[in-house]
C-alpha positions in Angstrom: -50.4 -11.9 52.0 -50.0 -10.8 55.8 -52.6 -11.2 58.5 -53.8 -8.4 60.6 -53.0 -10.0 64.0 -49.7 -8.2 65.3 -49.1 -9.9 68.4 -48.1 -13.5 66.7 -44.4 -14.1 65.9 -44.4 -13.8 62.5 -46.3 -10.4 62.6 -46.2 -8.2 59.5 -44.4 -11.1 57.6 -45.3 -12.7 54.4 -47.0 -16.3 54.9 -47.1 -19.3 52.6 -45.0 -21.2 50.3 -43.7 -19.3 48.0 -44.2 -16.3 49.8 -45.8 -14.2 47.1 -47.0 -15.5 43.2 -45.2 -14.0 40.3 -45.9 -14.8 36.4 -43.0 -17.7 36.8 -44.7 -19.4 39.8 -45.4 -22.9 39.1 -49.4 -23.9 39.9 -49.9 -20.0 40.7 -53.8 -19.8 41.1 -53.1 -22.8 44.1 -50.2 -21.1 45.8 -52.2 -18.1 46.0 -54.9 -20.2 47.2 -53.5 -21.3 49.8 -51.3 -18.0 51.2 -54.9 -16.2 51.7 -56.3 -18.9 53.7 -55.2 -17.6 57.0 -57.5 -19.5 59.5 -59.5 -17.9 62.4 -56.9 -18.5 65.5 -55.5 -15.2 65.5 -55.7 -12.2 67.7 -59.3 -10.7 68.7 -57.8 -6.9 68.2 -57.4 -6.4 64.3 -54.7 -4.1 63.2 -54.5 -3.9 59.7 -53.0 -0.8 59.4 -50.3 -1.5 62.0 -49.4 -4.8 60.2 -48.8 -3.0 56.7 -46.4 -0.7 58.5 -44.5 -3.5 60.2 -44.1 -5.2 56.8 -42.2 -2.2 55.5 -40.1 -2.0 58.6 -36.4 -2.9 57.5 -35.5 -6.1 59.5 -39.2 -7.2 57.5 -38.1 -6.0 54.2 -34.6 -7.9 54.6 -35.7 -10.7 56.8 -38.9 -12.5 56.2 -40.3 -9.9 53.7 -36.9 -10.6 51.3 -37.6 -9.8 47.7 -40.5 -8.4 47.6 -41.0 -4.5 47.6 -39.2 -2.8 44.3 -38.9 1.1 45.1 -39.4 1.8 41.5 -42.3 -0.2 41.0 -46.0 0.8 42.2 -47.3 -0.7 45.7 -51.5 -1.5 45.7 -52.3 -2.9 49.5 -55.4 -4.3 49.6 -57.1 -4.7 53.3 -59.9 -7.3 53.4 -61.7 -7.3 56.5 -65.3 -8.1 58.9 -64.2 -6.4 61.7 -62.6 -2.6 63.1 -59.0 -2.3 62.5 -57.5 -1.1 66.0 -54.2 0.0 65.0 -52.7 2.2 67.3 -51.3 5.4 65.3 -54.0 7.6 63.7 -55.3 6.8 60.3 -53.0 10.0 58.7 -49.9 8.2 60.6 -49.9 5.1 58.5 -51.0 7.3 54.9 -48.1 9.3 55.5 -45.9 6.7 55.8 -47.1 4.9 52.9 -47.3 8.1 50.7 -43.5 8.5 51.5 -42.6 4.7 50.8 -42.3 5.9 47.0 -41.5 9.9 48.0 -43.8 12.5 48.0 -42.9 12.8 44.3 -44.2 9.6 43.9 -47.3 9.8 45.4 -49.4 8.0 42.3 -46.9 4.7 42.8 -48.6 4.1 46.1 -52.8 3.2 46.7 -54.6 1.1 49.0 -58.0 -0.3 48.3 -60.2 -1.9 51.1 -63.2 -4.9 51.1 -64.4 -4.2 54.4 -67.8 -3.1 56.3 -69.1 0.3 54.5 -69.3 3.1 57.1 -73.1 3.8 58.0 -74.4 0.6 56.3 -75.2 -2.7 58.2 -76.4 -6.4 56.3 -74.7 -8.8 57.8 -74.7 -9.2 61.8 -70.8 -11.0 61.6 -69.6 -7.6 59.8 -68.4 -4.3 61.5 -67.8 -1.2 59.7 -64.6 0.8 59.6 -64.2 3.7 58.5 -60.1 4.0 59.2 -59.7 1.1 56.2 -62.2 3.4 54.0 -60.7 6.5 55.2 -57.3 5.2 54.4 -58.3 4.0 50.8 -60.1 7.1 50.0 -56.7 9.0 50.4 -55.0 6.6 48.4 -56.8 6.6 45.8 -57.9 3.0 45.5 -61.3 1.3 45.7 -63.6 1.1 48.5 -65.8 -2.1 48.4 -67.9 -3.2 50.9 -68.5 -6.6 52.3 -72.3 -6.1 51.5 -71.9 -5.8 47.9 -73.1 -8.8 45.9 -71.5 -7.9 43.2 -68.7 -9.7 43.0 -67.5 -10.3 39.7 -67.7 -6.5 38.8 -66.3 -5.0 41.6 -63.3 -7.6 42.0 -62.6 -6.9 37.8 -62.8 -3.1 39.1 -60.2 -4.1 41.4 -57.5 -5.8 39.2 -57.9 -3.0 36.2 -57.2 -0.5 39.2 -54.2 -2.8 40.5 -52.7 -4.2 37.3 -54.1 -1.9 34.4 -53.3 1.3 33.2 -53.0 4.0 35.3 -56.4 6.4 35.2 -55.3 8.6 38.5 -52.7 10.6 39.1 -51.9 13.0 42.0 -50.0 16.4 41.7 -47.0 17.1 43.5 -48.5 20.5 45.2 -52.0 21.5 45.5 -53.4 22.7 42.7 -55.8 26.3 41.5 -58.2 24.0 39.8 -59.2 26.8 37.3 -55.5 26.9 36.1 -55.3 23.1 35.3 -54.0 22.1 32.0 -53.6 18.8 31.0 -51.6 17.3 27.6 -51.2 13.6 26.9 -48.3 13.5 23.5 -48.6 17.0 23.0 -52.2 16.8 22.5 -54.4 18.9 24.9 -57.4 16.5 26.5 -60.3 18.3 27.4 -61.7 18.7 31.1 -64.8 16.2 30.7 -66.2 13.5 33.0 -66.6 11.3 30.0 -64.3 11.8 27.7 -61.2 13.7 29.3 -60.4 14.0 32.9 -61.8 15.3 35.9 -59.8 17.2 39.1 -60.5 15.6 42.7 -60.0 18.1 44.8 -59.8 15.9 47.8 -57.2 13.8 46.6 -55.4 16.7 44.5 -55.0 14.2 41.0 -56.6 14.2 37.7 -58.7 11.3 37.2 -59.0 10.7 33.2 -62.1 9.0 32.2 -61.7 5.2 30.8 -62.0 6.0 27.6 -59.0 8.8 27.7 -57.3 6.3 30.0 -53.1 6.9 28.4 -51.5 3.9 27.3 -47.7 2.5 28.2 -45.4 5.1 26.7 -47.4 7.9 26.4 -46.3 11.3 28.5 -48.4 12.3 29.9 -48.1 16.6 31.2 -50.2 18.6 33.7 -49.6 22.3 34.4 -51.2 24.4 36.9 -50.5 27.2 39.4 -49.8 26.0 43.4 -51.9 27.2 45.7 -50.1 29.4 48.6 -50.8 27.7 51.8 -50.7 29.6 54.9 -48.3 28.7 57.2 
């Protein structure tokens, strides 16, 4: 857990004792607890973005940050927030540097999900929307949930299946024809259905299989297609 104020000391650094929960952490659900309650005294201009970025920084990542990221394992950043994020860098600054964290290769090892004020929408007066957090989660293919929503229960369990679950999204190396798009899981050609194989998102160039053709741990899992020619 990092704040999003950027101007304190310990910006973009892990806060709490122990500084992030794993399955071994004694008393875990209170340590998290008390890491994500962060207080109201910090800086007025937000900057979610910016802080991500200055946790991956190297002096972070061998200073106060220690331990934490694992190249080969997946990275989900979550951004909860009530107010604009004021970041300095363009939204497209900060995805591309966290779409190259785990190589461009990589891509599907990397989302972002944000719990923040839906663009468009109003409820609550204390909430302002942002559309850089939503923008930056729809790239990423995480979820975007906003503040407004009263459901809870069902959209935070939508959350950890994305987070810790099985993979149901994955993003292609190159853009893709989407009339070419073949996709095998074990050998075994799945069928281009919303609900029961997969489905292309063009936006996000991946295949998004449906949860009931979700692939399980060890499966392979093989998509072939012909690149589109950009120009240049």
């Amino acid at each position: 857990m990092i704040t999003t104020d950027t101007k304190a000391a310990t910006a973009g650094c892990l806060r709490g004792t122990p500084k992030f929960v794993t399955p071994a952490t004694p008393n875990a659900i209170t340590a998290f607890q008390n890491n994500v309650r962060v207080g109201t005294t910090g800086h007025y201009d937000e900057m979610g973005l910016e802080a991500s970025w200055m946790f991956f920084q190297s002096n972070k990542l061998s200073g106060c940050n220690q331990g934490f990221y694992r190249k080969d394992a997946a990275l989900s950043l979550i951004y909860i927030s009530d107010e604009k994020d004021f970041s300095p860098q363009p939204v497209n600054f900060y995805i591309n540097f966290f779409k190259n964290l785990k190589g461009i290769r990589d891509a599907s090892k990397i989302r972002a999900s944000a719990i923040v004020g839906e663009p468009g929408k109003t409820c609550l007066a204390v909430v302002s929307t942002d559309a850089r957090y939503w923008e930056t989660a729809r790239q990423l293919g995480g979820l975007q949930i906003s503040l407004c929503n009263s459901a809870w229960g069902a959209e935070l369990t939508k959350l950890g299946s994305l987070t810790f679950g099985y993979r149901s999204q994955f993003f292609l190396s190159r853009p893709a024809n989407p009339a070419t798009i073949k996709v095998e899981v074990d050998g075994k050609p799945v069928a281009q259905n919303a609900s029961s194989g997969w489905t292309y998102d063009a936006a996000s160039n991946s295949i998004i299989f449906a949860a009931s053709a979700i692939p399980q741990a060890g499966q392979t899992i093989k998509v072939t297609y012909q690149a589109l020619c950009l120009p240049p």
